[in-house]
N, C-alpha and C positions, 0 to 999 in steps of 0.2 A: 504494500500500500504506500503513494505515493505522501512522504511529510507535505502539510500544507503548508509549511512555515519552515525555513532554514535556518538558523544562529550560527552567525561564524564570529569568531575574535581573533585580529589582528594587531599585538598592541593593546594601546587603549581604545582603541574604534573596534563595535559591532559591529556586523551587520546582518540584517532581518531583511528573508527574502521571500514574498510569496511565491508559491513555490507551485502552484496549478496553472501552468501556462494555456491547456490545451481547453482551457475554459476563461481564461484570460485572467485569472485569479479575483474570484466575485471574493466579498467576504461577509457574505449574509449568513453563510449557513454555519451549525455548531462548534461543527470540526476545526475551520477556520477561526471563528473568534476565541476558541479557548487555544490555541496554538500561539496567536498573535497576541492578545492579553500575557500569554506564560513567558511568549522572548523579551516581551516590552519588560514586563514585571523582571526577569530573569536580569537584563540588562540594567537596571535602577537599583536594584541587589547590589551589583556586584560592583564594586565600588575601584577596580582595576577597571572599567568600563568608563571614560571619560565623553564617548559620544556616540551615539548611535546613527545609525544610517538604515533605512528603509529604501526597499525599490522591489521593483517585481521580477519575476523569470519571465524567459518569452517576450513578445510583443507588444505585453499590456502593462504599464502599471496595476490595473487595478477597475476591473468591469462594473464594479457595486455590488449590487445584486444578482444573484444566481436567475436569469429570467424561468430556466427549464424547473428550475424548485418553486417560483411564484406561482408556473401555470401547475403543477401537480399538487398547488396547494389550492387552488381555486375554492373549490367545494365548501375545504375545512372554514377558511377566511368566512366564508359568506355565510355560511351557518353557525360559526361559531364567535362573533364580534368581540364577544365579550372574552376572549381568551387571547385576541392579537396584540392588544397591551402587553402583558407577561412575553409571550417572545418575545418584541421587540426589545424590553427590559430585561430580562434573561441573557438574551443574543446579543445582536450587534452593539446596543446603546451601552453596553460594556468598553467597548470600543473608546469612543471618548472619556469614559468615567477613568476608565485607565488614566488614560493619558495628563488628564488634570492631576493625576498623584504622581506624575513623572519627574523628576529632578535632574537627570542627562538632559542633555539635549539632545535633538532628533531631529539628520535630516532628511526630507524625503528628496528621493532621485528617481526622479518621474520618466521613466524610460521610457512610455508609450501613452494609450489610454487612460485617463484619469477618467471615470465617466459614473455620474449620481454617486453612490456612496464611496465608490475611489476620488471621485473629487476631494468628498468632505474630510477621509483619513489623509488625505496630502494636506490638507486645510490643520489639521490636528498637531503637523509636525512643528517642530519650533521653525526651520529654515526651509525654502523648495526651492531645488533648481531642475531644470527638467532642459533633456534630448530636445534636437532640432526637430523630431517627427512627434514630442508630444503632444496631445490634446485633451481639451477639458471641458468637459460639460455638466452642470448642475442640471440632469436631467429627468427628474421624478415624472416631471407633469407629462412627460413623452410618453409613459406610461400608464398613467393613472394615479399617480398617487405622490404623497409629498416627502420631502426630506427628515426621515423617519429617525436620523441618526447625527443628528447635531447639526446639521448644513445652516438651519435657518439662524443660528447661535454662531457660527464659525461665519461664516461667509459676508454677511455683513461688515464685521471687526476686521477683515484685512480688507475687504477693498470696498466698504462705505456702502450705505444702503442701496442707493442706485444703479448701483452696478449690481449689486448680489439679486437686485429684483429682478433686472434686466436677464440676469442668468438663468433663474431658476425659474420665471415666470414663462419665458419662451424657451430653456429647455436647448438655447441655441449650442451652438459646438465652436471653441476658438480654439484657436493653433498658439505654438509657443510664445510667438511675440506678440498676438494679442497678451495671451495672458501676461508677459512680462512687460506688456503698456500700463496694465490698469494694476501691476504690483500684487499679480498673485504669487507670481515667481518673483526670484530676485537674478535669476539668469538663465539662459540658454546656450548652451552648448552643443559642442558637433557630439550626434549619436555613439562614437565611438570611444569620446571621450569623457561620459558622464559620470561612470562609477570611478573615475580616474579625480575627477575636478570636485567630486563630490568628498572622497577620501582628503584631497588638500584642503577644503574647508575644513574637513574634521578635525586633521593633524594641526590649523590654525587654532582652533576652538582647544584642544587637548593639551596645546600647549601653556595654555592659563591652570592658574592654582586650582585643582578640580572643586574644590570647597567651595569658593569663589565663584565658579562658573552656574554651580546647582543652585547655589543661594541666589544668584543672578538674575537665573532662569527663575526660580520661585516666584522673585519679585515680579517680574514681566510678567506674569503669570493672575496673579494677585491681586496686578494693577488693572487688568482689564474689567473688573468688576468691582474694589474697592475704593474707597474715599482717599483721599491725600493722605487726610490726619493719621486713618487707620494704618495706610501704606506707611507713614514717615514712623509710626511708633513699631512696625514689624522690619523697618530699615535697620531702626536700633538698635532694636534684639539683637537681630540677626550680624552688624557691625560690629557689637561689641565681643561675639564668637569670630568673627575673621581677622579681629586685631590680637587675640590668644592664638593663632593659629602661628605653626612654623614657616609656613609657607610666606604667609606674611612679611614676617623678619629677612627671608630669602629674598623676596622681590627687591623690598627698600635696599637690602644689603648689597645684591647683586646692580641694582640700578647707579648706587652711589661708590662701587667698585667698577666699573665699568668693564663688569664682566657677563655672559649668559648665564639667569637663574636656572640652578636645578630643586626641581621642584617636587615634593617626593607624597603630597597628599595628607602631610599632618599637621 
């Protein structure tokens, strides 16, 4: 049986690969979300893990939805209303929840298709850059039905209501430098060269005091739903743990010797 989900470590860099190409790797169904939840959680663990990296096998990023499991669920859905809530919360809406407890950071490398709920998991990671043949579509309503797994909560926040309406509401398809106009990406690269450009971001990112980097990301994280006052008093906290750190003393020491810090995580 084919893993749906790959862990490799290199270094301090992950990397998390959906792993069913020959369906374009959807990640609606079980199998998928408890594989992808265990590498994400696996990587946040492990604290030699300084960044993670996501991308797909194959041709797709990332299809959303399994269509051939939607239609073979038709029946149950429509007789049974009151029980599609619990999937969804069960299932994929795991998906996000993870990721809000996540402390690495995580980039996605949008190698292909991003389309409905692979959009909104490339929407989840902290940084995206994506292949010259990628595409992205916020595409629920093509189907029937709406952004079941955080799209309407995600997509707005990176690229402003207008645009997230414009996506989701006609379900349209943009190519990489659309997306890298309206800053859903932050680059585009040649296809050959993605898991390559994606890794040098990490190895930039890893190269920071990893303590630093999580708490970082916290913050960013924190701030997109809390108050100032709130954020400036979890700054604090969290400041007066990075100044007891050793790494710390490293940075200042090595900046004012004017030597490269080695930075060892404590």
């Amino acid at each position: 049986m084919t893993d749906p989900v790959l862990y490799t470590q290199d270094g301090a860099i992950a990397t998390i690969t959906l792993n069913l190409p020959q369906t374009r790797n959807p990640i609606s169904e079980p199998a998928m979300v408890d594989a992808l939840v265990a590498a994400l959680l696996r990587g946040n663990a492990d604290r030699s893990v300084r960044v993670l990296i996501l991308t797909g096998a194959g041709p797709a990023f990332s299809s959303g939805g399994d269509l051939r499991a939607m239609q073979a669920a038709f029946d149950v859905r429509a007789s049974q209303p009151a029980a599609t809530p619990s999937y969804y919360k069960d299932g994929i809406q795991r998906i996000p929840l993870t990721f809000e407890r996540l402390d690495v950071p995580v980039i996605a490398a949008v190698n292909g298709a991003a389309i409905g709920a692979g959009l909104d998991l490339a929407c989840m990671c902290d940084l995206r850059i994506a292949a010259a043949s990628a595409r992205f579509a916020e595409s629920f309503v093509k189907v029937g039905i709406i952004p079941g797994d955080g799209g309407a909560w995600l997509l707005p926040r990176l690229i402003g209501y207008s645009r997230a309406a414009e996506l989701a509401l006609t379900g349209d398809m943009i190519d990489a430098a659309q997306a890298l106009s309206i800053g859903l990406i932050s680059r585009v690269v040649p296809d050959a060269d993605l898991l390559t450009e994606a890794r040098a971001l990490a190895e930039r990112i890893a190269a920071n005091p990893p303590h630093a980097v999580r708490m970082t990301k916290r913050l960013l994280l924190e701030g997109r739903h809390t108050r100032l006052d709130t954020l400036l008093e979890m700054a604090a906290a969290m400041q007066s743990l990075m100044h007891a750190t050793a790494d710390h003393r490293e940075a200042v020491n090595a900046f004012l010797e004017k030597r490269p810090p080695r930075f060892t995580g404590e």
